[in-house]
N, C-alpha and C positions, 0 to 999 in steps of 0.2 A: 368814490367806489361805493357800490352796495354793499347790503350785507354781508359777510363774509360765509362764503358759500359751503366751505366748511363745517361752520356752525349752523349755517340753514338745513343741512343733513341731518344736524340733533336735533329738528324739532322736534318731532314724535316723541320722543325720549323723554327732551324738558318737558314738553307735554306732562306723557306720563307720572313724570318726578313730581311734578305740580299740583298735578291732580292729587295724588297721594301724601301732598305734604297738607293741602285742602281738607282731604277726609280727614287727616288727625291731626287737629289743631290745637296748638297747647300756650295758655298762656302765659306772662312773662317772671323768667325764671323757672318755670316749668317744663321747657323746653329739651328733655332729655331725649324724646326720641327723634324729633327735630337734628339736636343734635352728633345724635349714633348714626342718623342716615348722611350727613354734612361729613363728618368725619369719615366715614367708610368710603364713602364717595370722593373725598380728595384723596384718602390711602391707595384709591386705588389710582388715582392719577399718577403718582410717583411724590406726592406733597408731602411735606414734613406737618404732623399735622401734630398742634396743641391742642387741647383741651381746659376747661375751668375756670378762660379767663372771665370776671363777670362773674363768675357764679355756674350756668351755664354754656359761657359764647364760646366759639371754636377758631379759631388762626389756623390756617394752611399756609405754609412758607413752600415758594418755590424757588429755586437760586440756581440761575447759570451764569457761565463766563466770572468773570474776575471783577467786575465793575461793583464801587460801594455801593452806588444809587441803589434806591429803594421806592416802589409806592406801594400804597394801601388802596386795597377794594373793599368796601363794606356793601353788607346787603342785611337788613331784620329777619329775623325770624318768627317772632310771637304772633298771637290770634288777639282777638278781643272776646268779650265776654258775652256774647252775643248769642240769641238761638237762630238760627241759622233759617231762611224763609225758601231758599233752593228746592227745587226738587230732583237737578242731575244726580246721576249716578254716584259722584265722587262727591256728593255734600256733606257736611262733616256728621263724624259717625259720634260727635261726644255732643250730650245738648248741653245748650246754655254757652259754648263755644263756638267760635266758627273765625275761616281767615275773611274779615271784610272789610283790609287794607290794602290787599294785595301783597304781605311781606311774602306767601307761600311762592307768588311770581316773584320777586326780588332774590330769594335763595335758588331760587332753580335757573336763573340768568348767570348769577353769580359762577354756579356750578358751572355751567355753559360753557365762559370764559374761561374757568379754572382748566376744565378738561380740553380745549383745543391749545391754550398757552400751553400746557403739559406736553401733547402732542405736537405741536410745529417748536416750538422752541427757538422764538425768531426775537430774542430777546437779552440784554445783559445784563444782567442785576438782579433783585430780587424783590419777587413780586410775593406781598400780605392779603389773602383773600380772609377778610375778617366777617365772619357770625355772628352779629350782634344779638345777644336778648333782652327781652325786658323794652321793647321801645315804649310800647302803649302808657306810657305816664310813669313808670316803676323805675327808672335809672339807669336802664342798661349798660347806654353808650358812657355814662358818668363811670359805672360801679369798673368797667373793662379799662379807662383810662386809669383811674384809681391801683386797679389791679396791676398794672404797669403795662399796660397793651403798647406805649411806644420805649418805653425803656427796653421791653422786651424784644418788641420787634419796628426798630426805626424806620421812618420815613418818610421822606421824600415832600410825598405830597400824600395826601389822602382824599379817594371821590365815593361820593353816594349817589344813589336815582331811586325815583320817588314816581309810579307810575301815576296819572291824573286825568281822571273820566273828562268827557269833554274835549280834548285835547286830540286833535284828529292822529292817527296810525299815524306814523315817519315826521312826525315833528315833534321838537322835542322846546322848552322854556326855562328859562336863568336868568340869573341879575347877579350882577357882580352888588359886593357888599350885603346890608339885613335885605335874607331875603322871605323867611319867617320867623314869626314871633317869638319873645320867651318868653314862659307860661308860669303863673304861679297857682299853687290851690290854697286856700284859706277856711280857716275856721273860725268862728264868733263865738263865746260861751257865753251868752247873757243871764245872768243872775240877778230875780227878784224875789217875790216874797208871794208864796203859795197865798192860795185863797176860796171862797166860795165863787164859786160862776154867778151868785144872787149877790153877792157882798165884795165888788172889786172894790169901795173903800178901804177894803181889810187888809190891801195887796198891793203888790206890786209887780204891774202885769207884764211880762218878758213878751209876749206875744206882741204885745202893741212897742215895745221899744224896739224889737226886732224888725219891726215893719217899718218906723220910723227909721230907724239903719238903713234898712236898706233902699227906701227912698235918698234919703241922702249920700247914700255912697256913690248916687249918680253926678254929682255935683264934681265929683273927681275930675274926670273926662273934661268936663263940661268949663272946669275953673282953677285947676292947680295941673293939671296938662295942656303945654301948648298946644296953641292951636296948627303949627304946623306939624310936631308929633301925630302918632297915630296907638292908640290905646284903646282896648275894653275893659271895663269891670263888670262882674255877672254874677250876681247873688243868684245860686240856680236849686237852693233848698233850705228851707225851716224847717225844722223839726219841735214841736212843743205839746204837749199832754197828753195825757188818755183816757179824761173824759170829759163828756158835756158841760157837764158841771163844776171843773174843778179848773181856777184858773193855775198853769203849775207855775214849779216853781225857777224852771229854766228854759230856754229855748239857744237852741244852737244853729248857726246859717253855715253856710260852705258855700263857696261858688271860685269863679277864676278870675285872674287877672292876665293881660297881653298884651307884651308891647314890642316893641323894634330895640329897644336900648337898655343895660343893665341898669343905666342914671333912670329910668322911666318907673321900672320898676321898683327901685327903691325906693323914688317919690309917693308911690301911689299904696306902699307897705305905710309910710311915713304916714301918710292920710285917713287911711282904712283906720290903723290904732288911733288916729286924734280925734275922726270922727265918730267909732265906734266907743268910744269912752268918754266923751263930752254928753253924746247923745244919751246913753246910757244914764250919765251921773246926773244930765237934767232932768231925768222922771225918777231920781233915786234908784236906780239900779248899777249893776255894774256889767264891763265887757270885758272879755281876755281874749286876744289876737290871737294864732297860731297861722304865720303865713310862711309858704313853703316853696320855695324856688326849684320847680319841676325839669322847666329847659330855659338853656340860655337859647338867646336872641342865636339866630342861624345866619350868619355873617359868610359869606365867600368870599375868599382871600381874589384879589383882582386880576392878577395874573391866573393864575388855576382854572378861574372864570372863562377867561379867554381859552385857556387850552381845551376844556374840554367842550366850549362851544365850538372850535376849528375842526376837535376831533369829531363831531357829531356830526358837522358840515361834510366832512370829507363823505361819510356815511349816506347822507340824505340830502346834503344841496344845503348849503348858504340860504336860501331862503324858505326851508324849513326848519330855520331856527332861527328862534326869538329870544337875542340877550337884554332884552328891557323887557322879561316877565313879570309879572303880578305881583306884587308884597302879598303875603298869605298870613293873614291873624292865623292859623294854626300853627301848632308848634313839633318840634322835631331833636329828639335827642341825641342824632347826628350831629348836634350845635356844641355837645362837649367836646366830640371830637375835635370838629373845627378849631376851635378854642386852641388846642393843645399841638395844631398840625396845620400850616396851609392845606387849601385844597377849595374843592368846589361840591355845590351839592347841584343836581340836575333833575326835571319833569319831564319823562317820557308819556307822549302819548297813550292815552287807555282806547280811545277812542270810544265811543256810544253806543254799542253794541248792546245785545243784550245782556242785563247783568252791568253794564257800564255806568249805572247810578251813583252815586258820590258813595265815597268812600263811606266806612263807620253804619251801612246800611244792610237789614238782613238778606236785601236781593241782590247786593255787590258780589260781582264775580270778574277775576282779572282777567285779562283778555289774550289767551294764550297766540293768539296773531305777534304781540311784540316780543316774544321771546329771543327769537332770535337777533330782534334788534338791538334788545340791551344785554345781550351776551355779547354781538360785536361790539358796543360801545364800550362795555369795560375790557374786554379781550386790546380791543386797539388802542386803549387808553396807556395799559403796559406797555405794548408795541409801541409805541412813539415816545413814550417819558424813558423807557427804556433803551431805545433802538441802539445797537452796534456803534461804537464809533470808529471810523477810521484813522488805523494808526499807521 
């Protein structure tokens, strides 16, 4: 089947919705007015709607017929911290903000589906459209499980989509099992001994062990992760003194780690402190670790996998879809869900349009062409996990 013609009728609308979620973009956990337009918007579908799970995420319960079954829809909602390089009408009106992930297109899909399942009601059970906040590296999807997102509201199976530039319009990409990374951030506190910038005798220079660090913390990758694994370590800042002359007395590094497996990343925690403290106490200084496990590894449960590759098929054709997608070193805090709930997570096409630049970029802009398509995929997702049974 194509699109479902129903929801091809709201594009102008998601449009709309999108456009305005765009203009005022708000970052994670900040997401209150995000959230009052989410929530009034399912009220008015006829949804049961919560509010606070997360902090500020939103749940809409919709429930017909007499059947337990249950599934979850999730869609993000945060911005990044970004000054926005657009010059459309609807580009964000807050600087130093801007959506250039696309979640402003993910919540107005969401909506999509929410409002046509309200209206046909071709379904038994009960269907969770979950607002996630806080994606962008802050906890979200962890803080809303925490909160009791499935005690609260059980089920089934749980799906997410992840719209991806490059990726032509009506096809869509998945991998059963990791199919993105889990992401850790690190910090390094090196401590040596102030001095004159004429007199480094005098001292002991955190700047030069800092730099030894992080040469060696490449040796990670390279000799204590196998070689069939797949890993990054990325020292991606030093910070040390404030002036010419003065060599100081600390320097601190930060950067990330990503891997496919939680065994991966505790290996490479295990390493980071052995090498940052060896290194260290061989020029007479010292290191203190702080490593922080951001997302887990993004694992598809194998069956869910299949389902919602079938369902995207029905949509756009079996050979617009590709279940041996890409491993993606980024990371995604949908992976706590997973964790806590089968389900699948899925890559709709962004296609290359203009604005269709990799995501995390200040001239990214999501591609209101697939709207309607990932409103039907989650709309149909209910519809079949759901469907009537004959008694």
């Amino acid at each position: 089947m194509p699109v479902i013609e129903r929801i091809k009728a709201y594009h102008n609308s998601l449009a709309d919705l999108r456009h305005d979620i765009h203009a005022h973009p708000e970052l994670g956990f900040e997401e209150n007015r995000t959230a009052d337009l989410v929530a009034e918007r399912l009220a008015s579908f006829g949804c049961e709607v919560h509010r606070g799970i997360g902090k500020t995420g939103v749940v809409g319960r919709l429930k017909l017929g007499t059947s337990p079954r249950a599934i979850g829809l999730r869609a993000d909602m945060d911005a990044l911290p970004i000054q926005e390089a657009n010059r459309f009408a609807y580009r964000s009106r807050h600087d130093g903000r801007m959506h250039a992930c696309g979640h402003d297109g993910h919540t107005a899909m969401l909506l999509g589906a929410a409002r046509y399942l309200a209206e046909t009601r071709q379904f038994d059970g009960t269907v969770h459209f979950i607002f996630q906040p806080a994606e962008e590296g802050l906890g979200g999807g962890d803080a809303m499980v925490k909160d009791g997102l499935f005690t609260r509201f059980p089920c089934d199976a749980i799906f997410g989509m992840h719209n991806r530039p490059g990726l032509a319009v009506g096809k869509f990409a998945i991998r059963s099992g990791p199919m993105m990374a889990g992401g850790a951030y690190f910090d390094i506190a090196v401590k040596g001994r102030g001095a004159h910038g004429a007199r480094p005798e005098s001292g002991i220079d955190p700047v030069l062990v800092a730099s030894h660090i992080t040469t060696a913390l490449q040796s990670i990758v390279a000799r204590n992760v196998k070689p069939i694994e797949t890993a990054v370590v990325s020292v991606t800042q030093i910070h040390a003194g404030d002036a010419y002359n003065v060599i100081p007395e600390q320097a601190v590094m930060r950067g990330t780690v990503r891997a496919f497996s939680n065994a991966v990343l505790a290996l490479i925690e295990t390493n980071i402190r052995r090498i940052a403290s060896g290194v260290a106490e061989a020029f007479g200084a010292s290191a203190a670790l702080d490593f922080r496990i951001v997302f887990l590894p993004l694992v598809n449960n194998a069956a869910e996998t299949g389902f919602i590759a079938e369902t995207a098929a029905q949509l756009v054709g079996e050979e617009n879809v590709n279940r041996s997608g890409n491993l993606v070193m980024a990371s995604e805090d949908f992976s706590f869900m997973l964790e806590a709930c089968p389900g699948a997570y899925i890559q709709i096409g962004n296609g290359d349009h203009a604005g269709g630049c990799e995501v995390h970029n200040p001239g990214y802009d999501f591609n209101d062409a697939i709207l309607p398509l990932g409103a039907s995929l989650y709309a149909l997702l209910a519809e079949r996990k759901l469907a009537p049974r004959m008694g």
